[in-house]
FIROLUM-474021 format. One line per 4 residues: number of its first residue (from 1); for each residue x, y, z of N, C-alpha, C. Coordinates in nm, 3 decimals. Example, Ala and Ser with C-alpha at 12.3 -4.5 7.8 and 13.67 -1.06 7.14 Angstrom:
2
1	1.319/-0.569/0.780/1.230/-0.450/0.780/1.320/-0.330/0.780 | 1.285/-0.225/0.708/1.367/-0.106/0.714/1.290/0.003/0.787
//
This chain:
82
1	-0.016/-3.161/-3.194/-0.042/-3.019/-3.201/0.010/-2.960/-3.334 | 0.133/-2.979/-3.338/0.184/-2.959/-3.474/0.098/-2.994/-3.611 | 0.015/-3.123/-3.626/-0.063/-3.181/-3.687/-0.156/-3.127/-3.753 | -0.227/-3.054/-3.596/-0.374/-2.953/-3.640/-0.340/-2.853/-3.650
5	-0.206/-2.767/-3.644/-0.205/-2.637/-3.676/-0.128/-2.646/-3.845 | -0.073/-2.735/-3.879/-0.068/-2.723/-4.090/-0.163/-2.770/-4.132 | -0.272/-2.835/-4.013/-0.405/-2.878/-4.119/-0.494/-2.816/-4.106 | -0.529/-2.651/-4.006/-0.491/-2.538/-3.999/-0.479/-2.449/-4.146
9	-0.343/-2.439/-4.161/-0.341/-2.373/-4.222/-0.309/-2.373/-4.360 | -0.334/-2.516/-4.391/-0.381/-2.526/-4.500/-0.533/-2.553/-4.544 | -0.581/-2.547/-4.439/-0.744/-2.490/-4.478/-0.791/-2.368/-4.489 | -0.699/-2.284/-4.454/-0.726/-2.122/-4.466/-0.645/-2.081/-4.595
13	-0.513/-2.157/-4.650/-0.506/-2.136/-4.756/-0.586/-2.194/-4.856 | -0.590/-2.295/-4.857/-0.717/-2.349/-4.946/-0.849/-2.257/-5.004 | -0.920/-2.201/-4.834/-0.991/-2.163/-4.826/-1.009/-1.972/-4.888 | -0.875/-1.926/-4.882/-0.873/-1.807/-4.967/-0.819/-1.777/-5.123
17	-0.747/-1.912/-5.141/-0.729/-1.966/-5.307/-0.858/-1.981/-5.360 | -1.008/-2.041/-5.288/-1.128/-2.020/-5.388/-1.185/-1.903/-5.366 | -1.181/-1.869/-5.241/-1.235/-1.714/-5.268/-1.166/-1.600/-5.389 | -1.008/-1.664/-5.394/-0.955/-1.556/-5.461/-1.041/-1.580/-5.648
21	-0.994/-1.695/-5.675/-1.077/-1.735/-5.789/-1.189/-1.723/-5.836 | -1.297/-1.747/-5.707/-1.406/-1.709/-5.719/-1.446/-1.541/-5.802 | -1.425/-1.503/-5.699/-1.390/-1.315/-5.697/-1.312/-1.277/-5.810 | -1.245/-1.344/-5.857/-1.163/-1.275/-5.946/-1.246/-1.299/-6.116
25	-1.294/-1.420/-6.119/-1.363/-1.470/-6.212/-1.458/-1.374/-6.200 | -1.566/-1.356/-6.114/-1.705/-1.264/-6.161/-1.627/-1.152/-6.210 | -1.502/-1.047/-6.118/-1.485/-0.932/-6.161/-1.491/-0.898/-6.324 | -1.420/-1.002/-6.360/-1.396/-1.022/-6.541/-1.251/-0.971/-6.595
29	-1.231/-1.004/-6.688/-1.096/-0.998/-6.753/-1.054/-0.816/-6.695 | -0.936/-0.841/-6.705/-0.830/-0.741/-6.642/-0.776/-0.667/-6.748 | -0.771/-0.744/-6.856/-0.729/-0.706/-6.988/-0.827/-0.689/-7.109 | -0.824/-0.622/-7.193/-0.945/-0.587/-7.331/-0.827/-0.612/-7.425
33	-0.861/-0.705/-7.488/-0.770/-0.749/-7.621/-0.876/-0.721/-7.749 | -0.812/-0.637/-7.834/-0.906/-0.645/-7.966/-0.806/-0.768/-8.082 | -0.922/-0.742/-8.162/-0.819/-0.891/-8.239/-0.834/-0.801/-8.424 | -0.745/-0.861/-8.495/-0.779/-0.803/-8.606/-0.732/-0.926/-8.736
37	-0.829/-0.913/-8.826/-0.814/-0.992/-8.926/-0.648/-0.996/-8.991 | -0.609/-1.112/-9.059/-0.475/-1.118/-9.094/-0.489/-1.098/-9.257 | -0.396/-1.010/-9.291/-0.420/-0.888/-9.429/-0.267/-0.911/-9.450 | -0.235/-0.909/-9.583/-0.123/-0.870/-9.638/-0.114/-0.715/-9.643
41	0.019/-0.643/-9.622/0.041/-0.494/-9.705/0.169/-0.442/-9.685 | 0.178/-0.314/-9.679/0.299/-0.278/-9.652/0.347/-0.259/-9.519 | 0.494/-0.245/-9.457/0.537/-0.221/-9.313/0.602/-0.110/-9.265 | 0.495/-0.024/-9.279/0.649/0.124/-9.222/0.676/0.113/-9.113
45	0.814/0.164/-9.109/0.920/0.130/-8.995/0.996/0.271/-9.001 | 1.021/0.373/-8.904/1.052/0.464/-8.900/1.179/0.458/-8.735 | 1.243/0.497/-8.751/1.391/0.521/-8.656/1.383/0.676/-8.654 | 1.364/0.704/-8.479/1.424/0.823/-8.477/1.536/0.835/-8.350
49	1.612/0.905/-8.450/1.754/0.887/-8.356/1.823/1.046/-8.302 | 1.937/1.024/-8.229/2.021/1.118/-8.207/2.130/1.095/-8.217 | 2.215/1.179/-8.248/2.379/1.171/-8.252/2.465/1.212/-8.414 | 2.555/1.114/-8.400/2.630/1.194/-8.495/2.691/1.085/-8.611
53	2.665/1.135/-8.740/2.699/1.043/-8.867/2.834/1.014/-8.915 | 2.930/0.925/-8.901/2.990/0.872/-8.960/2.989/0.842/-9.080 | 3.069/0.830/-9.177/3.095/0.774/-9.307/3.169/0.655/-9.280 | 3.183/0.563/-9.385/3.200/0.452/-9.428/3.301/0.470/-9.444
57	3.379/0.531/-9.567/3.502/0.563/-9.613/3.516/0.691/-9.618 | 3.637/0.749/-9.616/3.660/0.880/-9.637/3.747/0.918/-9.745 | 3.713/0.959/-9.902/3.809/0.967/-10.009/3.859/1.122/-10.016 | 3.952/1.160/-10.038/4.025/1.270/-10.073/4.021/1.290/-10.236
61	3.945/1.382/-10.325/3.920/1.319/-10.421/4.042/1.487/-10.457 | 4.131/1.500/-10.568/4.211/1.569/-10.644/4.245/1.546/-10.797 | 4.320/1.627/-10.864/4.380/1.619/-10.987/4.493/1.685/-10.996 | 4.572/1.624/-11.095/4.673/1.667/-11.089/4.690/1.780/-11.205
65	4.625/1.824/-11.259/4.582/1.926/-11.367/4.462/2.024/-11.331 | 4.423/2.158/-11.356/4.390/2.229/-11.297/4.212/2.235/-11.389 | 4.099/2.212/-11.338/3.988/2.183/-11.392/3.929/2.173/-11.348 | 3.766/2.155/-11.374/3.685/2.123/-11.294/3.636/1.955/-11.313
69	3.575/1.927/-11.214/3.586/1.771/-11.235/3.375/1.721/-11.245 | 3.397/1.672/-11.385/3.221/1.675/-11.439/3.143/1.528/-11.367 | 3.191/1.435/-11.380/3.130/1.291/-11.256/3.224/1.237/-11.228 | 3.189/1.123/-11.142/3.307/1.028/-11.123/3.212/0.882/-11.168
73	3.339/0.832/-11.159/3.252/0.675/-11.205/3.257/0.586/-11.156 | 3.162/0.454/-11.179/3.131/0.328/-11.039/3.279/0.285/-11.006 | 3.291/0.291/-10.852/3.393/0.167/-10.791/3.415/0.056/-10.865 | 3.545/0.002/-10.868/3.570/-0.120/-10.944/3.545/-0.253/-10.867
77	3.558/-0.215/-10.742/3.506/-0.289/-10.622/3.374/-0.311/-10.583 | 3.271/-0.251/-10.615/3.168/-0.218/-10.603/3.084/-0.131/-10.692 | 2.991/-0.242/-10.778/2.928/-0.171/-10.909/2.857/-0.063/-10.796 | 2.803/-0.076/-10.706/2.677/-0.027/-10.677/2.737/0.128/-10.672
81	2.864/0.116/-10.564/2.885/0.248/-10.493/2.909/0.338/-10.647 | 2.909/0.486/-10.620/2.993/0.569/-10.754/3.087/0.657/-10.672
//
């Protein structure tokens, strides 16, 4: 008894695995993919954010003589920074 009822029911699964396939195949793709030729160019990349900016370092800049102060000049540590 046991026998004919998993051979049973694996004929009804069987049997709704091709229907499902069947059916699913005529309906047609589920998805629309477009495709696009491969091009070199540029990549914009844009970040939009919230919150609040930090600095890197924080300098206290003064003199010890009373003036106004006309540039400053590159870090010795760092050509880049000024």
């Amino acid at each position: 008894m046991k026998k004919l009822l998993a051979f049973l029911l694996l004929l009804c699964m069987g049997g709704g695995a091709v229907y499902y396939v069947s059916h699913k195949s005529a309906a047609g793709p589920l998805m629309h993919l477009r495709t696009e030729a491969i091009r070199r160019g540029d990549l914009l990349s844009t970040v939009n954010a919230t919150g609040t900016l930090q600095p890197e370092e924080i300098v206290n800049v003064g003199a010890q003589v009373a003036g106004l102060i006309v540039s400053f000049g590159e870090d010795p540590n760092s050509p880049s920074k000024h």
